[in-house]
CHARMM internal coordinates of N, CA and C (Angstrom, degrees):
IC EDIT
DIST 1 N 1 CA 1.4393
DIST 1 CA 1 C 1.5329
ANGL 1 N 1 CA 1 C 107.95
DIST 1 C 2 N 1.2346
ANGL 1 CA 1 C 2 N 104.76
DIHE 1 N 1 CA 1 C 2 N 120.95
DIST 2 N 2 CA 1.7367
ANGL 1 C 2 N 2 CA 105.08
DIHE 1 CA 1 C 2 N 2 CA 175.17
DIST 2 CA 2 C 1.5921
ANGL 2 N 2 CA 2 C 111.52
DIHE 1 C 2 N 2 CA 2 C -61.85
DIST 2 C 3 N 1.6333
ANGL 2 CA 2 C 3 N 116.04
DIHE 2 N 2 CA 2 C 3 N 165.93
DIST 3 N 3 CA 1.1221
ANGL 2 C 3 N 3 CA 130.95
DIHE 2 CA 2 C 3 N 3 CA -153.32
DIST 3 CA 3 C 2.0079
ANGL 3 N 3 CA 3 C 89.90
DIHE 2 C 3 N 3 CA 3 C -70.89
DIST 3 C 4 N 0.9607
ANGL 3 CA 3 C 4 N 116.82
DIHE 3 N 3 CA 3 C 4 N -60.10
DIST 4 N 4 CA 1.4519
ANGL 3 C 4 N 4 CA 149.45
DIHE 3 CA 3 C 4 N 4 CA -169.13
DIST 4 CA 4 C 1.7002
ANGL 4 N 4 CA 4 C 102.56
DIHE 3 C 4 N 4 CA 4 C -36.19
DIST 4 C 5 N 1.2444
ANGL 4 CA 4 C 5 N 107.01
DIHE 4 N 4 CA 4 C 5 N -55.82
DIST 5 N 5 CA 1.2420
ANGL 4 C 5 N 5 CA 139.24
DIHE 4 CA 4 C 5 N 5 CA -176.82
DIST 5 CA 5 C 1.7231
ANGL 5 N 5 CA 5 C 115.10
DIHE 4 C 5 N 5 CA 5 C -82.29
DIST 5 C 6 N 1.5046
ANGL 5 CA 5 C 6 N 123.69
DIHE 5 N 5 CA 5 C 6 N -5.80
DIST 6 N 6 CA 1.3005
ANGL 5 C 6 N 6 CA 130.47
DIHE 5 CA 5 C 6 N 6 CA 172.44
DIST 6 CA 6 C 1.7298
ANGL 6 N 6 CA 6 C 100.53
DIHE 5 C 6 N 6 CA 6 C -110.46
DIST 6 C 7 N 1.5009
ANGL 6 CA 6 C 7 N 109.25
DIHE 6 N 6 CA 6 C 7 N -2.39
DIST 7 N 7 CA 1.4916
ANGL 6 C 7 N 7 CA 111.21
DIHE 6 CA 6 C 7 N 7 CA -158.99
DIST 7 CA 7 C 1.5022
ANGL 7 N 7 CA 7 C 96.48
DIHE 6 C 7 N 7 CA 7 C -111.74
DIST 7 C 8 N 1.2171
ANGL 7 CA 7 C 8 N 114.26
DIHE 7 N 7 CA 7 C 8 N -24.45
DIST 8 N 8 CA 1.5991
ANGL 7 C 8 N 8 CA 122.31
DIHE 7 CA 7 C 8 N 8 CA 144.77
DIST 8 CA 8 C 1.4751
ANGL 8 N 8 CA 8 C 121.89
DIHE 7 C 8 N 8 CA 8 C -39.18
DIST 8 C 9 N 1.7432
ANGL 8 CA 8 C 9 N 99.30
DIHE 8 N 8 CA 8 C 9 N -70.72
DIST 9 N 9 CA 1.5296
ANGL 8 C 9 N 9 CA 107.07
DIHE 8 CA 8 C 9 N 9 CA -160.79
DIST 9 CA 9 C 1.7555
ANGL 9 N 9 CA 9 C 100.94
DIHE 8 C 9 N 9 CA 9 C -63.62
DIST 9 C 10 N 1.4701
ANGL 9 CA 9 C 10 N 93.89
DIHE 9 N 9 CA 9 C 10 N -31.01
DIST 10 N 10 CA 1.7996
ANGL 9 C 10 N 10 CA 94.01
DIHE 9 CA 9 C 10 N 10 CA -164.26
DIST 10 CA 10 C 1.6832
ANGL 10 N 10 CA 10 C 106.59
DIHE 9 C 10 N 10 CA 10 C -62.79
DIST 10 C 11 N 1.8899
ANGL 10 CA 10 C 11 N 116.48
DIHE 10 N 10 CA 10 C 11 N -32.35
DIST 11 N 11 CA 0.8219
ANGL 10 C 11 N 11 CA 90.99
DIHE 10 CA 10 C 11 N 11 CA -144.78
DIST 11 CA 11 C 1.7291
ANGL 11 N 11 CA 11 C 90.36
DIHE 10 C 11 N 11 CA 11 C -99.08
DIST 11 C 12 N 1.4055
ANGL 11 CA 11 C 12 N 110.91
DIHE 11 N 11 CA 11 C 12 N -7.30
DIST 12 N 12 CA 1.9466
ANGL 11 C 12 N 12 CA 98.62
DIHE 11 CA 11 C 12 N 12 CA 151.55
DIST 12 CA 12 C 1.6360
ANGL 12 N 12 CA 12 C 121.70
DIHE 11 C 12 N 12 CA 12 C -60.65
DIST 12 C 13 N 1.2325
ANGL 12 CA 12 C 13 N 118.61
DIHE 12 N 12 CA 12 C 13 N -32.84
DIST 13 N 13 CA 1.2994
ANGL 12 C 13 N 13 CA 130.57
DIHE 12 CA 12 C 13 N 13 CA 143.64
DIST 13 CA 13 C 1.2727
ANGL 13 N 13 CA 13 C 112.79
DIHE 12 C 13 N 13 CA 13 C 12.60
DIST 13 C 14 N 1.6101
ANGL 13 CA 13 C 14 N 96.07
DIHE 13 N 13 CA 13 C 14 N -106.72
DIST 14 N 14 CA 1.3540
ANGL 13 C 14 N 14 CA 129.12
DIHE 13 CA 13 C 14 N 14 CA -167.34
DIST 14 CA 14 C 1.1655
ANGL 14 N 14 CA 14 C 105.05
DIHE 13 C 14 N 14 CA 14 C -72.11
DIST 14 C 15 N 1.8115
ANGL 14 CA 14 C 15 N 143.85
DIHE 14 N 14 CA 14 C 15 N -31.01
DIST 15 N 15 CA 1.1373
ANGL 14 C 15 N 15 CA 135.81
DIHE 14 CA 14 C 15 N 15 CA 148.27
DIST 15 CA 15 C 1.8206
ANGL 15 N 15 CA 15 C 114.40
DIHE 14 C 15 N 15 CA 15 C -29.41
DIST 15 C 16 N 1.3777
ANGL 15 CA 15 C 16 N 111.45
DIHE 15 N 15 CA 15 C 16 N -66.23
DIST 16 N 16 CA 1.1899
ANGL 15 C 16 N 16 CA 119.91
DIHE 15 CA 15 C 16 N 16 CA 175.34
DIST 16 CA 16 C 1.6124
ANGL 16 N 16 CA 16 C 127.57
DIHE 15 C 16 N 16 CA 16 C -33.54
DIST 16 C 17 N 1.2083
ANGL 16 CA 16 C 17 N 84.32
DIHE 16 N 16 CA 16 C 17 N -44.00
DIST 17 N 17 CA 1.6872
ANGL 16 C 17 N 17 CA 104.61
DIHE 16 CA 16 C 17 N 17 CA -179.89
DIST 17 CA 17 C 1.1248
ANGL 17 N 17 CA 17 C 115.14
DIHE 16 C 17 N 17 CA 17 C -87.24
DIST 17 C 18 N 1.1252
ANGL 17 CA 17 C 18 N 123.94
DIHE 17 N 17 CA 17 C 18 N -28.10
DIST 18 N 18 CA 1.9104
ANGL 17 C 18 N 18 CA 127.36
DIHE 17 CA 17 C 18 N 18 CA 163.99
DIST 18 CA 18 C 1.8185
ANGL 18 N 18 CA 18 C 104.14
DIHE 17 C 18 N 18 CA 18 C -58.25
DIST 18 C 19 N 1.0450
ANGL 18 CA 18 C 19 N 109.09
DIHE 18 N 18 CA 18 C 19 N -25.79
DIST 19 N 19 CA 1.7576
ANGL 18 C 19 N 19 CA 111.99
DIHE 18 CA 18 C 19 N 19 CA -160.48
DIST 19 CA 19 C 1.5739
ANGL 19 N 19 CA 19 C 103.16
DIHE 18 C 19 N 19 CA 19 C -98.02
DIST 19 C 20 N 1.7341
ANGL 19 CA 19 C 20 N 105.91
DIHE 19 N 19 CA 19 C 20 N -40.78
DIST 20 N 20 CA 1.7082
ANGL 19 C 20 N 20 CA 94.19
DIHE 19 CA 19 C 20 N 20 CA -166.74
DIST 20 CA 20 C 1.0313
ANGL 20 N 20 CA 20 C 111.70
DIHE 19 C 20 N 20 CA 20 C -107.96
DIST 20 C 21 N 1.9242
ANGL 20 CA 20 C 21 N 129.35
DIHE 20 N 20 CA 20 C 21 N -16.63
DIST 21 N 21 CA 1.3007
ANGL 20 C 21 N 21 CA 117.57
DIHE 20 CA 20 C 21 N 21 CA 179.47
DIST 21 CA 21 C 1.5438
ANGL 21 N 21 CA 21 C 112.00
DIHE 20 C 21 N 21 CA 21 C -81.19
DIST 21 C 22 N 1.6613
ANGL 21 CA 21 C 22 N 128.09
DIHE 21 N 21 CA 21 C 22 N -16.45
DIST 22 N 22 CA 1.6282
ANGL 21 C 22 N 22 CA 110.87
DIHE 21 CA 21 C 22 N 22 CA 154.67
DIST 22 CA 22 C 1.1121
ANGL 22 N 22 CA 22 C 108.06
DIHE 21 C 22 N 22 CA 22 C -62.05
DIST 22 C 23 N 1.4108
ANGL 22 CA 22 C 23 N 139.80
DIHE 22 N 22 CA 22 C 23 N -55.37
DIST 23 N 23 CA 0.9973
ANGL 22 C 23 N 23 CA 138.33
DIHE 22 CA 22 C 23 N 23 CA -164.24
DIST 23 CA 23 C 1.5696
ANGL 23 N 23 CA 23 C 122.57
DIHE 22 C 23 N 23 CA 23 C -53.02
DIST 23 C 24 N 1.2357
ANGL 23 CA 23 C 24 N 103.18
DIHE 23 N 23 CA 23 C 24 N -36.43
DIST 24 N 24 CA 2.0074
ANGL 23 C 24 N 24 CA 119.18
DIHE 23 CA 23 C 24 N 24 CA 176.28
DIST 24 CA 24 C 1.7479
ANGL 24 N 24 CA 24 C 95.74
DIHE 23 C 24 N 24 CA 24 C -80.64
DIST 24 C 25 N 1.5891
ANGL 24 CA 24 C 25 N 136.45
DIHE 24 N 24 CA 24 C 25 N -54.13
DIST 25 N 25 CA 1.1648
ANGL 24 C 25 N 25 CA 119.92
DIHE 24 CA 24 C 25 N 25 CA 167.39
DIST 25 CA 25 C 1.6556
ANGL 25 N 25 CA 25 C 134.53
DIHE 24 C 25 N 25 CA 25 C -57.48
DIST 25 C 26 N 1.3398
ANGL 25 CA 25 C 26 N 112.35
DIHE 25 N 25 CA 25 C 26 N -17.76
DIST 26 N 26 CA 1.7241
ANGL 25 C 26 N 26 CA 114.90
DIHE 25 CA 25 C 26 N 26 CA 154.07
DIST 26 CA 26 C 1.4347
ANGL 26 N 26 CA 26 C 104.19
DIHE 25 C 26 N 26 CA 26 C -54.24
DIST 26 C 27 N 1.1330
ANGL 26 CA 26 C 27 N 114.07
DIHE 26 N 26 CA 26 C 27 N -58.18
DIST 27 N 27 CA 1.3376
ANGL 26 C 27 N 27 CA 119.81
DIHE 26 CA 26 C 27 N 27 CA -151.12
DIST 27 CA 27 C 0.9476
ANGL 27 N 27 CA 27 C 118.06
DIHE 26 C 27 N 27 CA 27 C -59.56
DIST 27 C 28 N 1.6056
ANGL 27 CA 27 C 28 N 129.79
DIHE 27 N 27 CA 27 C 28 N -46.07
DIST 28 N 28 CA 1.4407
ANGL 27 C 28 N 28 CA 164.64
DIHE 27 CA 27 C 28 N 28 CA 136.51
DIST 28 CA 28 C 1.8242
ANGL 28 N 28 CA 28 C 89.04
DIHE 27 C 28 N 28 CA 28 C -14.60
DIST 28 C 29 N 1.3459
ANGL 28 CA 28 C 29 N 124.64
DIHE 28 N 28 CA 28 C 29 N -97.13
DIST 29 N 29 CA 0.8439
ANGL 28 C 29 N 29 CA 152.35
DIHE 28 CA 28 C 29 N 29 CA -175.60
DIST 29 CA 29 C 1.6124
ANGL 29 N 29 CA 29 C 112.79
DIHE 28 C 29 N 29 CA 29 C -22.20
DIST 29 C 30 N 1.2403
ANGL 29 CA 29 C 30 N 109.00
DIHE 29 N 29 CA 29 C 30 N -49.92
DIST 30 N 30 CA 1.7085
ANGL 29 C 30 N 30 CA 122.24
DIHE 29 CA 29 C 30 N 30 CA 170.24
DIST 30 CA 30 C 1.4169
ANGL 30 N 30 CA 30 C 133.37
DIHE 29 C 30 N 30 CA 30 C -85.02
DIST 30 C 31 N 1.6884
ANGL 30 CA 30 C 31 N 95.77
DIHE 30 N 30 CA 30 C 31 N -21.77
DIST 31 N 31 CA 1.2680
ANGL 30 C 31 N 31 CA 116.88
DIHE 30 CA 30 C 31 N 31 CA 152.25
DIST 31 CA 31 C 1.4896
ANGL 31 N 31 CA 31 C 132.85
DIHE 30 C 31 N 31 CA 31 C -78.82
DIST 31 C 32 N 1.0404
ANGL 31 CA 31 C 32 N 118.18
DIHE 31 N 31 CA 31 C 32 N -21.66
DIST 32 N 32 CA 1.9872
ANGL 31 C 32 N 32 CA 117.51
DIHE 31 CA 31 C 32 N 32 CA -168.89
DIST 32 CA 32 C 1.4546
ANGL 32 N 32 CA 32 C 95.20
DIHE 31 C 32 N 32 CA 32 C -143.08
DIST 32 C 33 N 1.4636
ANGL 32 CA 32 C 33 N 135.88
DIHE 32 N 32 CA 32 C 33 N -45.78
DIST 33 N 33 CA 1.4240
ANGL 32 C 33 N 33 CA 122.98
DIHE 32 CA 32 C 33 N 33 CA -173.30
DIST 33 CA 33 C 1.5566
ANGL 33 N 33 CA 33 C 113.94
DIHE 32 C 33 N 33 CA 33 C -109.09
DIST 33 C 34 N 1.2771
ANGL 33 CA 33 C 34 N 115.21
DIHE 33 N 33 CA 33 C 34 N 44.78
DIST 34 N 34 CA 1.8126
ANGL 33 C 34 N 34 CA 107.95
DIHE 33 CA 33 C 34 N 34 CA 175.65
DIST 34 CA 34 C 1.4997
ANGL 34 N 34 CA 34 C 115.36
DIHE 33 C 34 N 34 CA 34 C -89.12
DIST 34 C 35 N 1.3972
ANGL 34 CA 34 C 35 N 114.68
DIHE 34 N 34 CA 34 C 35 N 1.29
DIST 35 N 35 CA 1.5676
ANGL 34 C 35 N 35 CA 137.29
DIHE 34 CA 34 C 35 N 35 CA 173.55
DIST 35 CA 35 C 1.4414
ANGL 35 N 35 CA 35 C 120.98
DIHE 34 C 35 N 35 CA 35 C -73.94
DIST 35 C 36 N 1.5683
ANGL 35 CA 35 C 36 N 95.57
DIHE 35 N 35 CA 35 C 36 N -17.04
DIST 36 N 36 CA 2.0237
ANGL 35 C 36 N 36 CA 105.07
DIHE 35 CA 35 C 36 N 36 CA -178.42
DIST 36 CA 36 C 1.5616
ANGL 36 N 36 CA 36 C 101.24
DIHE 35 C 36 N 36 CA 36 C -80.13
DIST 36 C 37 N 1.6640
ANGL 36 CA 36 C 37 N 84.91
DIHE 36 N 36 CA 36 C 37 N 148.58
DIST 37 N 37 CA 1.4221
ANGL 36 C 37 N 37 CA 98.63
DIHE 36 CA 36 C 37 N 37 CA 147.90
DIST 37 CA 37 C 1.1605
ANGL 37 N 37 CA 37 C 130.52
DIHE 36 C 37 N 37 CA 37 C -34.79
DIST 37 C 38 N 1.4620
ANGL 37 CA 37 C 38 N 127.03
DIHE 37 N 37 CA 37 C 38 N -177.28
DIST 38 N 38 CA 1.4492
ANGL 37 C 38 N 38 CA 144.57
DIHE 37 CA 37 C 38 N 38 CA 175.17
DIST 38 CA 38 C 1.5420
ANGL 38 N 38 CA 38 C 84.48
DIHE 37 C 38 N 38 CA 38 C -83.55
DIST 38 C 39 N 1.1073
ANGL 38 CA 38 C 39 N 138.23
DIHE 38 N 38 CA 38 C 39 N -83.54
DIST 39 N 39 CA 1.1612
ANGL 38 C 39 N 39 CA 149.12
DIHE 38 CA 38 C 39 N 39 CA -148.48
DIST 39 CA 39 C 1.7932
ANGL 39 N 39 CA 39 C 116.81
DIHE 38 C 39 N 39 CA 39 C -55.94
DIST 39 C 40 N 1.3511
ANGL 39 CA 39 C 40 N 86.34
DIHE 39 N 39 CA 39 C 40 N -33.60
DIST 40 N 40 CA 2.0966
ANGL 39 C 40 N 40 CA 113.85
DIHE 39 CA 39 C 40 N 40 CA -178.67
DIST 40 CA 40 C 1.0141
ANGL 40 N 40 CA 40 C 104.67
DIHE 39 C 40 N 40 CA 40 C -77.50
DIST 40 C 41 N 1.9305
ANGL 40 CA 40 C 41 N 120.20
DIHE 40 N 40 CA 40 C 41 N -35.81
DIST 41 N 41 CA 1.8592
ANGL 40 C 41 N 41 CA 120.98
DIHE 40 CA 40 C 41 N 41 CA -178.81
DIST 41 CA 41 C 1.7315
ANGL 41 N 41 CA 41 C 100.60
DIHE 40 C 41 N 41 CA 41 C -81.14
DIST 41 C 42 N 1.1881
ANGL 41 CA 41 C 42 N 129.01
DIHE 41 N 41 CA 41 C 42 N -35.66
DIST 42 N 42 CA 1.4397
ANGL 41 C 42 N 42 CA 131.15
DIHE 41 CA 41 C 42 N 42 CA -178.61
DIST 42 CA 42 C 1.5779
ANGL 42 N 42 CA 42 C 112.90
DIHE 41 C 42 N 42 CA 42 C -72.77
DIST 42 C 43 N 1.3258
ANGL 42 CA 42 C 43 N 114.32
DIHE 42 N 42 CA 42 C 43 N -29.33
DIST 43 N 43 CA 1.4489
ANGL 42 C 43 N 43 CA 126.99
DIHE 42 CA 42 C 43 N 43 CA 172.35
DIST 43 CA 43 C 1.6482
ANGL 43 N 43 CA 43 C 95.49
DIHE 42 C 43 N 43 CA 43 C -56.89
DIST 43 C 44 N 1.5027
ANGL 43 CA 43 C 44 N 101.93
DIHE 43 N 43 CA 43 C 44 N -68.80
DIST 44 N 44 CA 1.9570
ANGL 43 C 44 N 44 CA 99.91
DIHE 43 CA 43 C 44 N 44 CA -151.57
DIST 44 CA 44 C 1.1768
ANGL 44 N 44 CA 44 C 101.66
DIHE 43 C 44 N 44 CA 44 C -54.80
DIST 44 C 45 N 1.8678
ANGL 44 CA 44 C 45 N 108.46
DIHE 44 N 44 CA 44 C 45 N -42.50
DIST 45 N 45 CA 1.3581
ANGL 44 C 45 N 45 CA 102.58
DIHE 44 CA 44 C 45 N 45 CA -151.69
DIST 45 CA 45 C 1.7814
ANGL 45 N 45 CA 45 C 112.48
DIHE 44 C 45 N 45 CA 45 C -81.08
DIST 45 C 46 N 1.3444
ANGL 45 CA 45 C 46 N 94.05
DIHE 45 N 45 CA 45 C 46 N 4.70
DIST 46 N 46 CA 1.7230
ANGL 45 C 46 N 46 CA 101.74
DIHE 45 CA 45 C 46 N 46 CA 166.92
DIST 46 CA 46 C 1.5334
ANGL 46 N 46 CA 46 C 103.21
DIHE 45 C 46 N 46 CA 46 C -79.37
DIST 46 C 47 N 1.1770
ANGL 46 CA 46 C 47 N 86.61
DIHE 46 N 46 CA 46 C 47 N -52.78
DIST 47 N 47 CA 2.5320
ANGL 46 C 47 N 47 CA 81.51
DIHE 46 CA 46 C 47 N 47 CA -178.57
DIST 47 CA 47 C 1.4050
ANGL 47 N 47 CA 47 C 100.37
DIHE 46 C 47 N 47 CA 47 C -54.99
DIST 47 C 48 N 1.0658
ANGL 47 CA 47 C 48 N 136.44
DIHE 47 N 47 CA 47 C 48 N -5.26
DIST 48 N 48 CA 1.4665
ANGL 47 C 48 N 48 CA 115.01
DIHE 47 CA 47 C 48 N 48 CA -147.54
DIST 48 CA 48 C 1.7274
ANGL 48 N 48 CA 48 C 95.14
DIHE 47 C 48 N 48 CA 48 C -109.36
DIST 48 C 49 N 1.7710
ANGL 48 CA 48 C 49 N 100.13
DIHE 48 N 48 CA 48 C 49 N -41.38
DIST 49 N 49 CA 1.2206
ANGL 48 C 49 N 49 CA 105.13
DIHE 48 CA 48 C 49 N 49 CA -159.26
DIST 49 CA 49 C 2.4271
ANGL 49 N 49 CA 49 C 85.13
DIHE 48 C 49 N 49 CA 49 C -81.85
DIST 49 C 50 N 1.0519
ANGL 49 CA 49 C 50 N 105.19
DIHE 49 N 49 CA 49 C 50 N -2.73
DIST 50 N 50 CA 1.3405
ANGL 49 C 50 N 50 CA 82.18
DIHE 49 CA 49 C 50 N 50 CA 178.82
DIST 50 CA 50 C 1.7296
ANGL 50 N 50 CA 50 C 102.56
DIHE 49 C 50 N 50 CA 50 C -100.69
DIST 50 C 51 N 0.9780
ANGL 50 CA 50 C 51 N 123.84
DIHE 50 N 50 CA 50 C 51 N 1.62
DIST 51 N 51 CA 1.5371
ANGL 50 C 51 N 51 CA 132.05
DIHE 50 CA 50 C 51 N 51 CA 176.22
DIST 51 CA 51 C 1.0102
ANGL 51 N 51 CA 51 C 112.43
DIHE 50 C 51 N 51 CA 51 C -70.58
DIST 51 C 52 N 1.6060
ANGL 51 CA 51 C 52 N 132.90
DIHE 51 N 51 CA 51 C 52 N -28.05
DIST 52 N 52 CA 1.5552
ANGL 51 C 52 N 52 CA 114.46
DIHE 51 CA 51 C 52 N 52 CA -153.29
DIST 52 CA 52 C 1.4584
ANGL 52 N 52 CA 52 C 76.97
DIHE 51 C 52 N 52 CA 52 C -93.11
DIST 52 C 53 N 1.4460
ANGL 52 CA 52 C 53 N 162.86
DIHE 52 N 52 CA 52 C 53 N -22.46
DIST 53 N 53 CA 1.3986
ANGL 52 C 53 N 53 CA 155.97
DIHE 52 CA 52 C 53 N 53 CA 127.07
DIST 53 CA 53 C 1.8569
ANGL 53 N 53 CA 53 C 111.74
DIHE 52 C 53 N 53 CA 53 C 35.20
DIST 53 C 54 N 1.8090
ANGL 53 CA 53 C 54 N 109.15
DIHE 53 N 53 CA 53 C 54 N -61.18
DIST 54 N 54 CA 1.2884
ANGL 53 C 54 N 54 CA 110.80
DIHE 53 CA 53 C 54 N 54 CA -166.21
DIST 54 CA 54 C 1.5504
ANGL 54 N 54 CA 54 C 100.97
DIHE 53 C 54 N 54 CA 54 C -72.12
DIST 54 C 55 N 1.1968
ANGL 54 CA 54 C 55 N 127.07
DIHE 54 N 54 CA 54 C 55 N -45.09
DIST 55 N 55 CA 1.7847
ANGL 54 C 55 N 55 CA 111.12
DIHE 54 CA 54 C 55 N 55 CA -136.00
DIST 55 CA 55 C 1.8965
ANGL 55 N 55 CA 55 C 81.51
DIHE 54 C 55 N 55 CA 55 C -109.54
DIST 55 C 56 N 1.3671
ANGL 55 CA 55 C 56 N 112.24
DIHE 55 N 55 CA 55 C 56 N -14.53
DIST 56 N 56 CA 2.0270
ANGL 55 C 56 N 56 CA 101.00
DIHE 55 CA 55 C 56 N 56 CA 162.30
DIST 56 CA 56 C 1.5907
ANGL 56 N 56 CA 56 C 90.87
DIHE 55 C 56 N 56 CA 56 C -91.79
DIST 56 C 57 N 1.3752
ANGL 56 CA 56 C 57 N 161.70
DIHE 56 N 56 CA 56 C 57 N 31.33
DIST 57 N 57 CA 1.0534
ANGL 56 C 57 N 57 CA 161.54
DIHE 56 CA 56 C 57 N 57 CA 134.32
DIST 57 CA 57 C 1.7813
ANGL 57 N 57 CA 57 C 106.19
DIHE 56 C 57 N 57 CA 57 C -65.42
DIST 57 C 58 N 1.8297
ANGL 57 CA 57 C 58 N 88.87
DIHE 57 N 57 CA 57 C 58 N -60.52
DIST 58 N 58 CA 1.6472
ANGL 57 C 58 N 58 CA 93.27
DIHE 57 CA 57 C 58 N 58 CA -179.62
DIST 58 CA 58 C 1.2714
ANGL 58 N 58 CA 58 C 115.15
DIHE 57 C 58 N 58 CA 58 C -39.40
DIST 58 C 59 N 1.3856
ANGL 58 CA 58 C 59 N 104.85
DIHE 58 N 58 CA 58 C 59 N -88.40
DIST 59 N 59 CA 1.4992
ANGL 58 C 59 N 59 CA 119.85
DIHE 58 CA 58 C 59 N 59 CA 162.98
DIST 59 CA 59 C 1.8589
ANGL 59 N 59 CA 59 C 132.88
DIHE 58 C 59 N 59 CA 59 C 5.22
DIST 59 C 60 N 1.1349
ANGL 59 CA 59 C 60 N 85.50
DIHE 59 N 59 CA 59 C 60 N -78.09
DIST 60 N 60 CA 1.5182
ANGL 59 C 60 N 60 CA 99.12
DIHE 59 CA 59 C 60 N 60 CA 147.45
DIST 60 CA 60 C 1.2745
ANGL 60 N 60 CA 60 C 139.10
DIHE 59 C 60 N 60 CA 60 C -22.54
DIST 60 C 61 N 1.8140
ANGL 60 CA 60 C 61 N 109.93
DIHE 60 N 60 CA 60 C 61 N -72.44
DIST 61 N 61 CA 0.6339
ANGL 60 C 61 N 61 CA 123.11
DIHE 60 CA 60 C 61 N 61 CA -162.53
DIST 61 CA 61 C 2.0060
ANGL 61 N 61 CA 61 C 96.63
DIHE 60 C 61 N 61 CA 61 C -83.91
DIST 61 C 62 N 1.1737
ANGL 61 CA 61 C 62 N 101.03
DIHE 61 N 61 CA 61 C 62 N -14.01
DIST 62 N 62 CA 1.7352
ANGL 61 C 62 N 62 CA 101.92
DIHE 61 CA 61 C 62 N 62 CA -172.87
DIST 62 CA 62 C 1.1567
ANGL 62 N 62 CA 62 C 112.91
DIHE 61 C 62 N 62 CA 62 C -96.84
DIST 62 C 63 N 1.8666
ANGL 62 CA 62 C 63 N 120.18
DIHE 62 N 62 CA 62 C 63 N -8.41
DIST 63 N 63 CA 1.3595
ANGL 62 C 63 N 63 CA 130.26
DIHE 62 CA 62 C 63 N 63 CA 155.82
DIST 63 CA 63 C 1.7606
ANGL 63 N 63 CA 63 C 112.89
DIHE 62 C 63 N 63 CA 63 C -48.94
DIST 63 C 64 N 1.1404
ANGL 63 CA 63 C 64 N 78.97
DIHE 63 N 63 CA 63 C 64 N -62.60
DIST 64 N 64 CA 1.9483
ANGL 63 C 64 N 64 CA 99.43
DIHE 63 CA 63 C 64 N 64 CA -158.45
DIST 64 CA 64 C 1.5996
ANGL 64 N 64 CA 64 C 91.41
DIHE 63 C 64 N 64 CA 64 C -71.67
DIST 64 C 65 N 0.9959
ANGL 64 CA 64 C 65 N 145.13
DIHE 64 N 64 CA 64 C 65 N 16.93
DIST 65 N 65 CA 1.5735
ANGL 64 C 65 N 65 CA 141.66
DIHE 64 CA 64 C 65 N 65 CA -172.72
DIST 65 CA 65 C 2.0156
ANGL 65 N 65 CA 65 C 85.53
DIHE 64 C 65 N 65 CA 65 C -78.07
DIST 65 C 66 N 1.5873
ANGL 65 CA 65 C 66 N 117.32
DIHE 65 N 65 CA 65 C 66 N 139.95
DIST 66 N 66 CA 1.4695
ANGL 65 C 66 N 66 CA 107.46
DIHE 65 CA 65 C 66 N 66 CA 168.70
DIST 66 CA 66 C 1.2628
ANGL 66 N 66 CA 66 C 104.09
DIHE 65 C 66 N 66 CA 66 C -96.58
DIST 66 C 67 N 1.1399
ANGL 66 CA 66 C 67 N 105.79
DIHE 66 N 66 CA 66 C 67 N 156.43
DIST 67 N 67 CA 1.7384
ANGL 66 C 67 N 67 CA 125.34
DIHE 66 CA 66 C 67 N 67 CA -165.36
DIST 67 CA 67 C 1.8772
ANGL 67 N 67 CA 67 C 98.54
DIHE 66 C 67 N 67 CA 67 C -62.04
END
COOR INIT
IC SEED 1 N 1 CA 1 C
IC BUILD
């Protein structure tokens, strides 16, 4: 697959992933942890919002790969 053409897929990708992994961590969130604290909901949702980090890392990093 040319470089050009992975820089496409990546960058529907990471669109994708901007849209469904908040969307799957609400869900999570309203479903199993609506029992936390103020302090316990600001905790997760700090790990959470620094998580989507690895697999738009991948991405990334599998864009810019040269042909």
């Amino acid at each position: 697959m040319q470089q050009k053409t992975r820089k496409l897929w990546g960058t529907v990708a990471i669109i994708v992933l901007l849209i469904v992994y908040p969307l799957a961590i609400m869900q999570i969130y309203v479903t199993t942890m609506m029992d936390l604290p103020w302090w316990g909901a600001i905790l997760v949702l700090c790990i959470a919002g620094l998580l989507w980090f690895y697999p738009a890392s991948w991405v990334v990093r599998w864009m810019s790969k040269p042909d």
